[in-house]
MITOR-515322 format. One record per residue (C-alpha): chain; residue in three letters; residue number from 0; x, y, z. Coordinates in steps of 0.05 Angstrom, whole numbers, padded with zeros to 5 digits. Layout:
N
(rec A ALA NUM (X Y Z))
...
This chain:
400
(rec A UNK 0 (-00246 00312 00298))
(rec A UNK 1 (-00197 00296 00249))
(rec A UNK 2 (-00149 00240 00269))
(rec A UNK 3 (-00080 00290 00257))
(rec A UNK 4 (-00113 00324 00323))
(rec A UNK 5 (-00117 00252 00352))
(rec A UNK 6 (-00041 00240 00335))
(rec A UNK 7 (-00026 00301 00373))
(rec A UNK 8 (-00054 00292 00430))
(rec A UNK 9 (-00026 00228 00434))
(rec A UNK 10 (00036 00244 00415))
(rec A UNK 11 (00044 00302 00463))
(rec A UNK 12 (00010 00264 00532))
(rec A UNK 13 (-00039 00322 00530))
(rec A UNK 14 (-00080 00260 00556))
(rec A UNK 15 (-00038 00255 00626))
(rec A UNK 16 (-00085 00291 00665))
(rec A UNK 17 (-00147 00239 00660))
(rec A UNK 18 (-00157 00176 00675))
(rec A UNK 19 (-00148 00130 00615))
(rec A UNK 20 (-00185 00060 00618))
(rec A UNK 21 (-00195 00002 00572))
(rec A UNK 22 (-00274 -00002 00532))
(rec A UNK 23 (-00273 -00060 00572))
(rec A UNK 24 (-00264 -00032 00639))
(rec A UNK 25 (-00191 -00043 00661))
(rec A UNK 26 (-00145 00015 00683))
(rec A UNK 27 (-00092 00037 00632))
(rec A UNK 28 (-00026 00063 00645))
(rec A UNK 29 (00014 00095 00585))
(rec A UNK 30 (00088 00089 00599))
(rec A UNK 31 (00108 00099 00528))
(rec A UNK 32 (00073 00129 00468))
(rec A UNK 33 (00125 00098 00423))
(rec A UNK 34 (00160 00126 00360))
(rec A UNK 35 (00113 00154 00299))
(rec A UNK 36 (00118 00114 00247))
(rec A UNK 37 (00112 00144 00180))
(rec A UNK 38 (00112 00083 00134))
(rec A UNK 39 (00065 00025 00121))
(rec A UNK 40 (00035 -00008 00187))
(rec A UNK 41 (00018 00010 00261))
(rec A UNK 42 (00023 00089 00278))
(rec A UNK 43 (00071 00081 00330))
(rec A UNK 44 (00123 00030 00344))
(rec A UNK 45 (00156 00006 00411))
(rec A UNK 46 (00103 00039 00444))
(rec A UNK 47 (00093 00002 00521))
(rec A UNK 48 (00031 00014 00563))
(rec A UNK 49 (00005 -00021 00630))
(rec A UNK 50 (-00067 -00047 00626))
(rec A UNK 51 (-00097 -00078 00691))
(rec A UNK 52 (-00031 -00111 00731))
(rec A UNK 53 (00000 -00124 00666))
(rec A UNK 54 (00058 -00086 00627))
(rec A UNK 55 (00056 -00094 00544))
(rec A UNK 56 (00113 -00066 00490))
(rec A UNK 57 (00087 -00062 00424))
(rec A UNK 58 (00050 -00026 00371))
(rec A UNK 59 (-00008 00035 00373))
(rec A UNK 60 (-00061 00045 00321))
(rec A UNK 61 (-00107 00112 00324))
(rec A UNK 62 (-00169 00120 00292))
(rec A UNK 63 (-00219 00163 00303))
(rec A UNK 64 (-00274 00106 00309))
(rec A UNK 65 (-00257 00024 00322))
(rec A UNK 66 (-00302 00009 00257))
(rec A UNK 67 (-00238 00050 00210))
(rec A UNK 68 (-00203 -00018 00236))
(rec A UNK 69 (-00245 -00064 00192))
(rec A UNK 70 (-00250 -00007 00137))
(rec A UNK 71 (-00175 -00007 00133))
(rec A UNK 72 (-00173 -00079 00128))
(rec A UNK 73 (-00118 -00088 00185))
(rec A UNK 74 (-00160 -00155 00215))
(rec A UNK 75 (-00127 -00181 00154))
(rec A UNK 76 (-00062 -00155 00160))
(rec A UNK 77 (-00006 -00192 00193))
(rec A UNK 78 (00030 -00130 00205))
(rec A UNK 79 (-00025 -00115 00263))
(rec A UNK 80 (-00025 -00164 00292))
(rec A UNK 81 (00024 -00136 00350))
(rec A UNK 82 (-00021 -00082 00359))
(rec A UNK 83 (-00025 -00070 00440))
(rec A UNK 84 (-00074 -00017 00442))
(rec A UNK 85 (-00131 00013 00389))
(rec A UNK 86 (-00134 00087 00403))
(rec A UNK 87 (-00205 00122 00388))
(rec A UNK 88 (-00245 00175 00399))
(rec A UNK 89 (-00313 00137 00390))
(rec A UNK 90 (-00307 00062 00404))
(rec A UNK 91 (-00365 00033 00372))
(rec A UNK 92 (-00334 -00034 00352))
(rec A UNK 93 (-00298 -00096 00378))
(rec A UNK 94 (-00229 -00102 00341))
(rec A UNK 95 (-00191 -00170 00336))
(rec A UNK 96 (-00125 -00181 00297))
(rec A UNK 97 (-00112 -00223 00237))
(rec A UNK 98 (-00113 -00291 00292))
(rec A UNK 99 (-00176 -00270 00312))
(rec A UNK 100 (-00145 -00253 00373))
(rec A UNK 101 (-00188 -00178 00410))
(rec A UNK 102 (-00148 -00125 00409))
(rec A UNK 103 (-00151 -00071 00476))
(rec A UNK 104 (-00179 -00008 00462))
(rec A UNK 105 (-00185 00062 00492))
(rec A UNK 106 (-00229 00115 00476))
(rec A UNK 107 (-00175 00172 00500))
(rec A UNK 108 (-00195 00214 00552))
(rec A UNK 109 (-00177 00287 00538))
(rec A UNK 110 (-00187 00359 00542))
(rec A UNK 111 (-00255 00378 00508))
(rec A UNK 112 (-00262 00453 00505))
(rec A UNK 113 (-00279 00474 00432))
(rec A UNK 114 (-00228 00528 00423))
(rec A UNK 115 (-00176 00502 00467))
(rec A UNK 116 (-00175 00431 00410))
(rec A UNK 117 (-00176 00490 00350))
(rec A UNK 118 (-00114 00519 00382))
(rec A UNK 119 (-00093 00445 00378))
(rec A UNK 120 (-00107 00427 00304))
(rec A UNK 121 (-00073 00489 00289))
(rec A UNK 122 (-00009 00463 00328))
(rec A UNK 123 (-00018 00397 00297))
(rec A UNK 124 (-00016 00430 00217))
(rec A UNK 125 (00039 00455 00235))
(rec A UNK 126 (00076 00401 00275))
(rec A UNK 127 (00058 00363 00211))
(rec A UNK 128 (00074 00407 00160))
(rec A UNK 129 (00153 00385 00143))
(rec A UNK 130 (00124 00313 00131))
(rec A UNK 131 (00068 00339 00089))
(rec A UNK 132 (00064 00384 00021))
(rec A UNK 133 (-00017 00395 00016))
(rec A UNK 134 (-00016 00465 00017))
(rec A UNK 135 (-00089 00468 00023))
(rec A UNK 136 (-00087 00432 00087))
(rec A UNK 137 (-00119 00476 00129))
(rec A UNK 138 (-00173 00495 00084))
(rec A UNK 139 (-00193 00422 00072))
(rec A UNK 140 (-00193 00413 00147))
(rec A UNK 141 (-00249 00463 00148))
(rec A UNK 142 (-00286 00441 00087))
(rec A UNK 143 (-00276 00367 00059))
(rec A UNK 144 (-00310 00374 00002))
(rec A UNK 145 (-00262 00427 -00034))
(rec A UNK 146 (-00243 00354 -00062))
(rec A UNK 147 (-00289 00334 -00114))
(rec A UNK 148 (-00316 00264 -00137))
(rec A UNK 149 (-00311 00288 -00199))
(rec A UNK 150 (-00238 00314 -00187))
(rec A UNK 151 (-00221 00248 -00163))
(rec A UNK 152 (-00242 00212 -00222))
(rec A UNK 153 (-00213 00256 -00263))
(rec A UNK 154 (-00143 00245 -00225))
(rec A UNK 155 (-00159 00166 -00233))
(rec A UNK 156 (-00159 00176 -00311))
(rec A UNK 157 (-00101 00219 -00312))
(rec A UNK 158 (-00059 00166 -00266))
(rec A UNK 159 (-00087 00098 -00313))
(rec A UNK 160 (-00066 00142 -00372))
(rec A UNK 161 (00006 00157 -00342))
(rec A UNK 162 (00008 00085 -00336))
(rec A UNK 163 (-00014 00066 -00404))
(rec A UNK 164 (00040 00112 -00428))
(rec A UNK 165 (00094 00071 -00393))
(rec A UNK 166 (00061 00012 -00421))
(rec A UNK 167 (00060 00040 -00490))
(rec A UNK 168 (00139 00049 -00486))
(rec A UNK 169 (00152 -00027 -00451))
(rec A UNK 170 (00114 -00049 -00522))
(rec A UNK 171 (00171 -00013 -00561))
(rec A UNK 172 (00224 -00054 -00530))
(rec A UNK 173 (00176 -00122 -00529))
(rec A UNK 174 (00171 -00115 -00602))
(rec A UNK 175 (00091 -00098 -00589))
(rec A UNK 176 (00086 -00162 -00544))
(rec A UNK 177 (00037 -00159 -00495))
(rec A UNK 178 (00048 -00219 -00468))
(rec A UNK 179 (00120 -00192 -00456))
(rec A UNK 180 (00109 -00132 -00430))
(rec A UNK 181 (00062 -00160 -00377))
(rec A UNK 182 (00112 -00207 -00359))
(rec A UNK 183 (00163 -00146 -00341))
(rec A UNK 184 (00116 -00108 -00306))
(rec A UNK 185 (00084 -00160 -00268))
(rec A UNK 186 (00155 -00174 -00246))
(rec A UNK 187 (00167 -00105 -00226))
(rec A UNK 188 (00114 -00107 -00178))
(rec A UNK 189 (00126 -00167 -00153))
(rec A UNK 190 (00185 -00134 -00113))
(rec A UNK 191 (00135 -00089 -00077))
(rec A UNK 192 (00160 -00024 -00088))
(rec A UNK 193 (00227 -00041 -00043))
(rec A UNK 194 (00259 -00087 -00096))
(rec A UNK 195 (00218 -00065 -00153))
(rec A UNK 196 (00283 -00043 -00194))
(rec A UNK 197 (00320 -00109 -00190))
(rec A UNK 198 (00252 -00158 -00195))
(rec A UNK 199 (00246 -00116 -00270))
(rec A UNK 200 (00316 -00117 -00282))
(rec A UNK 201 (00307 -00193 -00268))
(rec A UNK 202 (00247 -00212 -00316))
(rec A UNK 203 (00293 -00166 -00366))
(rec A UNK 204 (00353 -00211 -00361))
(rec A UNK 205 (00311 -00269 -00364))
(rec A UNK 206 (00275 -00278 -00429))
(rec A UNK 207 (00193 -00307 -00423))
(rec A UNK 208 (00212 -00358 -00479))
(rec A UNK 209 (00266 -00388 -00433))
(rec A UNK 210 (00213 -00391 -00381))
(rec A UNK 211 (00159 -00420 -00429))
(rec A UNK 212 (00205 -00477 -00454))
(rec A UNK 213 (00213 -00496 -00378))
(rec A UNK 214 (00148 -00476 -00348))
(rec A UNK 215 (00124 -00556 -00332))
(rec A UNK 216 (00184 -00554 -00288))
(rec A UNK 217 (00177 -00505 -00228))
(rec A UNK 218 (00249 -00527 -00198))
(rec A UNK 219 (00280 -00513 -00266))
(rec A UNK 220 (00243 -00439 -00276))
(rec A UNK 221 (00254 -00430 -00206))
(rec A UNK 222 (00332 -00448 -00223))
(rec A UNK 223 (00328 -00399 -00267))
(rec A UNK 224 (00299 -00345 -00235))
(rec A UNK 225 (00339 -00354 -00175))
(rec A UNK 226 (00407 -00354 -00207))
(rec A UNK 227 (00391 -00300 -00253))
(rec A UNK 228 (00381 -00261 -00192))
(rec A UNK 229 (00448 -00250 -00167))
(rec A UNK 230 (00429 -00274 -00097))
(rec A UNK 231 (00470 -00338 -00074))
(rec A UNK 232 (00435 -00408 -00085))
(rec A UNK 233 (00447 -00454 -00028))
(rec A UNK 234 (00415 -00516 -00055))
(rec A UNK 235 (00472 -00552 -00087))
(rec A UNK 236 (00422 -00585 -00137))
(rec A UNK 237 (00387 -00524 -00155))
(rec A UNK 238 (00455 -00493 -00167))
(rec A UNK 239 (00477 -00547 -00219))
(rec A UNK 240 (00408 -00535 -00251))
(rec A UNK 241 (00421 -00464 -00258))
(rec A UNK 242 (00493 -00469 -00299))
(rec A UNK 243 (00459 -00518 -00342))
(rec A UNK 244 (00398 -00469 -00355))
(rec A UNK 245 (00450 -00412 -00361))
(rec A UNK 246 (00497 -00440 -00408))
(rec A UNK 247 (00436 -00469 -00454))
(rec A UNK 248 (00401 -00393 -00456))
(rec A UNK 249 (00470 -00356 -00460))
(rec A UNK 250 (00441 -00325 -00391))
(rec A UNK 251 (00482 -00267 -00355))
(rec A UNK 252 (00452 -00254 -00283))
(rec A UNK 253 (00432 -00189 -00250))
(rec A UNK 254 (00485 -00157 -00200))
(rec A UNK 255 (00451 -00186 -00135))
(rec A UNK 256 (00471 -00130 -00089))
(rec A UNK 257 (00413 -00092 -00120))
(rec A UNK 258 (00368 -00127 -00077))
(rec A UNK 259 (00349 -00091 -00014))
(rec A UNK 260 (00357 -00135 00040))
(rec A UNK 261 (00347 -00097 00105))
(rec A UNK 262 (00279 -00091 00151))
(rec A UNK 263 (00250 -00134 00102))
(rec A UNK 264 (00194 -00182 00134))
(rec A UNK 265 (00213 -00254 00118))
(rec A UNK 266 (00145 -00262 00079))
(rec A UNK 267 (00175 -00197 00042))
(rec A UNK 268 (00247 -00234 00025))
(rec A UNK 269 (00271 -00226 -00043))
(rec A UNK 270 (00276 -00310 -00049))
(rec A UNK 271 (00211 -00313 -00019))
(rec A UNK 272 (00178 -00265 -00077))
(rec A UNK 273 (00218 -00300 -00125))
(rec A UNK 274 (00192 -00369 -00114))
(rec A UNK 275 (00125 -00348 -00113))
(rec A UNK 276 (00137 -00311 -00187))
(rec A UNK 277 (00165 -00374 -00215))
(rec A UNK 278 (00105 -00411 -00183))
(rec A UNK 279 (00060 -00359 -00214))
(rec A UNK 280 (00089 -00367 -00283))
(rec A UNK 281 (00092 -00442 -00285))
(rec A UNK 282 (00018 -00453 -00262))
(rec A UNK 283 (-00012 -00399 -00301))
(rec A UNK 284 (00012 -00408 -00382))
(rec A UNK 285 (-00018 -00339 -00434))
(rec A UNK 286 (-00028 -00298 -00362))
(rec A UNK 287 (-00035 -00244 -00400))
(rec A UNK 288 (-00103 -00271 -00440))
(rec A UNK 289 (-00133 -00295 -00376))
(rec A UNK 290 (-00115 -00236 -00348))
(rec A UNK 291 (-00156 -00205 -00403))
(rec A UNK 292 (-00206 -00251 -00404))
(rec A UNK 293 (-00226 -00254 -00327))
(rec A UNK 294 (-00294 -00224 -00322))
(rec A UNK 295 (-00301 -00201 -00251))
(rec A UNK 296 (-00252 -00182 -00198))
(rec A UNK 297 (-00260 -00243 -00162))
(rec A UNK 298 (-00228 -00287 -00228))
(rec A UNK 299 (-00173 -00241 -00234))
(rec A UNK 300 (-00148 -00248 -00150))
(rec A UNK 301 (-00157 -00320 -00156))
(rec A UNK 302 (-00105 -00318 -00217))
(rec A UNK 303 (-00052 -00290 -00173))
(rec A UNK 304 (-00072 -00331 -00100))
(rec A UNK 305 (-00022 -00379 -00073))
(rec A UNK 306 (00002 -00400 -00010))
(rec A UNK 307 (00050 -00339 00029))
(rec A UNK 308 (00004 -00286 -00015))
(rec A UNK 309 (-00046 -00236 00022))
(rec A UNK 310 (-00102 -00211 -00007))
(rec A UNK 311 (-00067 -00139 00009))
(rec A UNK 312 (-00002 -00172 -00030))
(rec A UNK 313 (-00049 -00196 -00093))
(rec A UNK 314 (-00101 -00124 -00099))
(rec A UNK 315 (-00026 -00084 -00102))
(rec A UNK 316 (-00020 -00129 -00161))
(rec A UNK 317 (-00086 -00119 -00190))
(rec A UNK 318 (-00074 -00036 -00182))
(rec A UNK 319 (-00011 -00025 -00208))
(rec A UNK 320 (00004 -00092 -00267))
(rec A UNK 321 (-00064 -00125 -00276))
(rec A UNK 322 (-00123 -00063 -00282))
(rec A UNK 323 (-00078 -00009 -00324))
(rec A UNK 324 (-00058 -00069 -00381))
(rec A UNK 325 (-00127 -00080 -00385))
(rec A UNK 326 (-00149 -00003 -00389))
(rec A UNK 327 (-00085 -00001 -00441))
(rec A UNK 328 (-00102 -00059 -00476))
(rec A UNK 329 (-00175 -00047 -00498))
(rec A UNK 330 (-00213 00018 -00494))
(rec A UNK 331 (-00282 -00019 -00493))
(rec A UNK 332 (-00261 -00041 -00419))
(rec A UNK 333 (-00234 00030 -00399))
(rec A UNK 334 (-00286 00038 -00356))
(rec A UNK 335 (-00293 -00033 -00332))
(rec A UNK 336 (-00225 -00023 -00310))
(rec A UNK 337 (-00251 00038 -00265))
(rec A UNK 338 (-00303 00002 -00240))
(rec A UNK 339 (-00263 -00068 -00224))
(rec A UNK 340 (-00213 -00014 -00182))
(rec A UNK 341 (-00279 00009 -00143))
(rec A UNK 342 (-00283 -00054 -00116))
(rec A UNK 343 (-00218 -00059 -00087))
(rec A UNK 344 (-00189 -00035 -00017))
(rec A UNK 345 (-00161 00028 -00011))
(rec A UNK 346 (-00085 00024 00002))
(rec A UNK 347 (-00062 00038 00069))
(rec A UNK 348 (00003 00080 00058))
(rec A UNK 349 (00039 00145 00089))
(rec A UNK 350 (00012 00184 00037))
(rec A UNK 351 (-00059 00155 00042))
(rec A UNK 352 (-00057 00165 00116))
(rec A UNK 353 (-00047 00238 00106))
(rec A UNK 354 (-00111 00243 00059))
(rec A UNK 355 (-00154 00211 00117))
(rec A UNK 356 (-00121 00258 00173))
(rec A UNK 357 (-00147 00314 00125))
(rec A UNK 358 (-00220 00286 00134))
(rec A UNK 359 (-00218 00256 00061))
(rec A UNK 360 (-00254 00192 00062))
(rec A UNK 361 (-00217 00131 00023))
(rec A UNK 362 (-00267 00084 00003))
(rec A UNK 363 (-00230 00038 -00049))
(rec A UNK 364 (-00179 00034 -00098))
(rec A UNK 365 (-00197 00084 -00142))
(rec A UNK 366 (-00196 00140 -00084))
(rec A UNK 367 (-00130 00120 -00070))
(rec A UNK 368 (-00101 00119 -00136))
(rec A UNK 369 (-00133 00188 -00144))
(rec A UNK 370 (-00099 00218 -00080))
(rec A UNK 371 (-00038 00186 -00093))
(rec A UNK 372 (-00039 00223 -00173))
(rec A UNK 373 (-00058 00295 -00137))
(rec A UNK 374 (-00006 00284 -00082))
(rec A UNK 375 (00056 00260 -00134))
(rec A UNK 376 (00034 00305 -00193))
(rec A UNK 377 (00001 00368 -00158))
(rec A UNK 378 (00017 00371 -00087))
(rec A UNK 379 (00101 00361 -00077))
(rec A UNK 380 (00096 00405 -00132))
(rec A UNK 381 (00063 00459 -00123))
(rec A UNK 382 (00016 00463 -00178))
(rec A UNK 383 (-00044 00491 -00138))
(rec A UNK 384 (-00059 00535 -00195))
(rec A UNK 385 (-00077 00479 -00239))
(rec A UNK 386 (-00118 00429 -00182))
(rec A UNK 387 (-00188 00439 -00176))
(rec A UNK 388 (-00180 00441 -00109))
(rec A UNK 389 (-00131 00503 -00106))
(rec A UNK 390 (-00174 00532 -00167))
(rec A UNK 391 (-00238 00535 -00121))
(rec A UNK 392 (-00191 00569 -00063))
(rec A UNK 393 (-00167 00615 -00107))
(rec A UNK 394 (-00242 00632 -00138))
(rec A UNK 395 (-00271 00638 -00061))
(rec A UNK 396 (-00214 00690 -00040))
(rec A UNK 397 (-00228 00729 -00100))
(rec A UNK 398 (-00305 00733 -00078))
(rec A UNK 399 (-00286 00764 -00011))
């Protein structure tokens, strides 16, 4: 069963008509199935549900077996962590939260005739359909492996040389300086895709020299950083520090209302993020020859761990700043590169979630940069004609 058909059901209480119980044996009463959420975290939000004599408002996560919990890697995820109930089809797992706290589970009761669930996933392709643009949807449904290894690899390549390209033209404005460019687009993703714009636009207006002549002082970078920012500096002292720093570097700061304030988690805050830069960048002098240096995936995480920084937080790092400068920077560790994104997790994001519905397994990093590349540059595009996978569609019609 593909977990879209899961989603439906759920969504649609097609479930009402059993008897729904915990895997541990209390009765279960769904009151809510809460609002689907789209983005990054739990499926559904402000969902509330009755288990034994007690009522619970909260999260939903649906998988199709408890064991996707630990292969998603949300036991390490904060934003699980008000999970109320783990939806599956097979539970053959205990599931705790990042506390180590056991989350409830339910292996949903529902109806099981064969064709009666095809009329279903049918529904559900097209229930999904204007939040979706995989054409070939159904006929990866019925046969996974229309998607390649080799496809996928392929798409890899293709997305690490879209990102050397950008690379190539950050060189061009650094003068050719690595160290530079690293600098700028380590910043940029240090904002986390929300506040990626303003964190570049910050390490722009904020030269690495300026940094480097102050980097044994993390209140004065952090000075720095902060009032180049825009945002307003409430420690008085820190304030002072920053006009100083700002007349001696002829500094102009960023205009602060491009920072994106709202739904933000506070471990998410653009201050937050920015002291943990500056902390970065005053502990860590030439990050960019370490960086190059590291020899297994392990060295490289540890260059980026501090306190308030996941591991999720520091491998979104290591995908999008750390692996492509060094597939750009040498092409002896090109495929090093590939094989040091193997051995990350997959990312766990809308798009992502879409792959897996369509029975696409995401084992690491590298799968999900792939899907991502096919999805962005293929997919919402509609360039069947030139993806192996629509090629192989096209070749099996005209065999008929």
């Amino acid at each position: 069963m593909p977990e879209i058909l899961l989603h439906y059901i759920w969504e649609r209480c097609l479930w009402a008509d059993f008897a729904q119980q915990t895997t541990d044996g209390r009765p279960l009463g769904i009151i809510s199935v809460g609002s689907h959420n789209r983005d990054a975290g739990p499926d559904y939000s402000h969902a509330r549900v009755r288990i034994g004599d007690r009522e619970w408002a909260g999260n939903i996560e649906i998988h199709v077996r408890s064991s996707d919990w630990y292969r998603h890697r949300h036991h390490l995820d904060p934003a699980y962590d008000n999970v109320i109930l783990h939806v599956v089809r097979d539970a053959d797992k205990e599931v705790f939260n990042s506390k180590g706290e056991p989350i409830p589970q339910c292996a949903l009761q529902y109806p099981g005739d064969r064709d009666y669930l095809s009329g279903l996933l049918a529904d559900a392709m097209r229930m999904d359909s204007a939040g979706q643009r995989i054409g070939c949807a159904q006929q990866l449904l019925d046969d996974p492996q229309l998607l390649t290894d080799g496809w996928r690899r392929l798409l890899l390549r293709k997305r690490l040389d879209c990102k050397r390209a950008s690379i190539n033209r950050l060189l061009e404005i650094t003068e050719g300086s690595w160290e530079h460019a690293f600098y700028i687009s380590l910043a940029r993703n240090f904002g986390f895709h929300t506040n990626s714009v303003p964190f570049e636009e910050l390490a722009i207006a904020t030269p690495l020299s300026a940094i480097r002549k102050h980097r044994d002082s993390l209140f004065q970078v952090t000075a720095m950083l902060l009032g180049q920012s825009g945002l307003p500096i409430w420690d008085e002292q820190m304030a002072r520090e920053y006009d100083f720093l700002r007349t001696k570097f002829s500094l102009t700061p960023i205009d602060g209302s491009l920072w994106k304030l709202g739904r933000i988690r506070p471990q998410n805050s653009p201050e937050r993020r920015i002291r943990q830069f500056a902390n970065l960048l005053c502990r860590s002098e030439f990050l960019f020859s370490r960086v190059i240096d590291a020899p297994d995936i392990h060295s490289l995480a540890a260059l980026f761990a501090q306190e308030g920084m996941s591991r999720d937080s520091i491998d979104i790092l290591l995908i999008n700043t750390v692996l492509p400068y060094r597939y750009a920077y040498n092409p002896q560790m090109i495929e090093s590169s590939i094989q040091l994104m193997e051995q990350i997790a997959a990312e766990n994001n809308s798009i992502v979630r879409q792959w897996r519905m369509l029975g696409q397994t995401v084992r690491n990093a590298a799968d999900s940069q792939a899907l991502l590349h096919l999805y962005q540059n293929y997919c919402q595009h509609h360039e069947c004609i030139n993806c192996e996978v629509g090629y192989r569609i096209f070749v099996n019609r005209r065999s008929f």
